[in-house]
N, C-alpha and C positions, 0 to 999 in steps of 0.2 A: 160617547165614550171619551174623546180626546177635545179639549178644550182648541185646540189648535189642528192644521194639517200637516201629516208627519209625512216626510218621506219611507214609502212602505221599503224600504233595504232596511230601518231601522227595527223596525217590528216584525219583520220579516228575521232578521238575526237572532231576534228575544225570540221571537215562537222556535227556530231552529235549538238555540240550547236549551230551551223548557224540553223541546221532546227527545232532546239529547239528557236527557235524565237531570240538568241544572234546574231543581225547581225555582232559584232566586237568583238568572245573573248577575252582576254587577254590570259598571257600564264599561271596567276593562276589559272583563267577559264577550259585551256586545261591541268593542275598538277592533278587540283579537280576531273575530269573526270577520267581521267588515274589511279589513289591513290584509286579512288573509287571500281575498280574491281583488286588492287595489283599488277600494270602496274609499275613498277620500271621505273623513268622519268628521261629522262636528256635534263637538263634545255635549254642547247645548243642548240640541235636539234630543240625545241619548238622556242628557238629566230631565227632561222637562217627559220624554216615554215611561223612563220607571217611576216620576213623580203620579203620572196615570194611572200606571199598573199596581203601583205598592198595596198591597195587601188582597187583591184580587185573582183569582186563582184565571187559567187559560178558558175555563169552559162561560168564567161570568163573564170575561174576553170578548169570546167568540159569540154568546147569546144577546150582547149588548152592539154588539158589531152587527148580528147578522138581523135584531130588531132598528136598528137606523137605515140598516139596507133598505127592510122591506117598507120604505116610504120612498126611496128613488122611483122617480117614473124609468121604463125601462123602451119605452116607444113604441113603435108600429100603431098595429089598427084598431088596435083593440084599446090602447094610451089613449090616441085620440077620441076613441071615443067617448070616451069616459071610463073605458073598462067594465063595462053594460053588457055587453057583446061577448067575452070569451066564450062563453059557455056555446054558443051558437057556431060562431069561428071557430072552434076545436070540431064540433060536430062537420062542418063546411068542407074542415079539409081532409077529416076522416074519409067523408065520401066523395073526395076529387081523387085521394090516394086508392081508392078502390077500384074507381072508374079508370083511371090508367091501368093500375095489375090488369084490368080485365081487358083492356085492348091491347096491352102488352102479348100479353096470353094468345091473342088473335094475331099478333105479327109471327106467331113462328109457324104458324099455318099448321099445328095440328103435331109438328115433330120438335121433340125435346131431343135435348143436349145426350140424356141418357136412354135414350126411346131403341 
């Protein structure tokens, strides 16, 4: 989506007045935002965000954002393995989470809270 790494208080301010009803802010628009909570601006970055954005609505944004996400590795056990394995690891812990309730269930000896 962004040719460059932006500081997200930038894109962060543009998505704030899109859903504040500014379908096209400007960059004094996203200064006003930023100055308003003593966000130190540089103007650059704001022109090089809506050179990004220009003619892209929030949702091609978000779908273009949220398909580069889903290539970040996110890690643990299943990362390393290749990601081979979730399906199995989700079953694994479904039934570690079981096998607790059910000795849980055995520490109160038979008497509940509202018994």
């Amino acid at each position: 989506m962004f040719g460059e790494i932006y500081n997200v208080k930038y894109l962060a301010a543009y998505l704030l007045l899109v859903n504040a009803g500014n379908a096209s802010p400007s960059a004094a628009d996203i200064k006003a935002v930023l100055e308003s909570v003593s966000i130190e601006v540089e103007e650059d970055k704001i022109s090089k965000l809506l050179e990004e954005v220009e003619g892209k609505s929030v949702e091609e944004l978000i779908a273009e954002g949220t398909e580069k996400l889903s290539s970040v590795p996110t890690g643990g056990p299943a990362a390393a393995a290749g990601g081979a394995s979730t399906g199995a690891a989700t079953e694994e812990a479904a039934e570690e989470a079981a096998e607790e309730a059910a000795e849980e269930s055995d520490d109160d000896m038979g008497f509940g809270l509202f018994d």
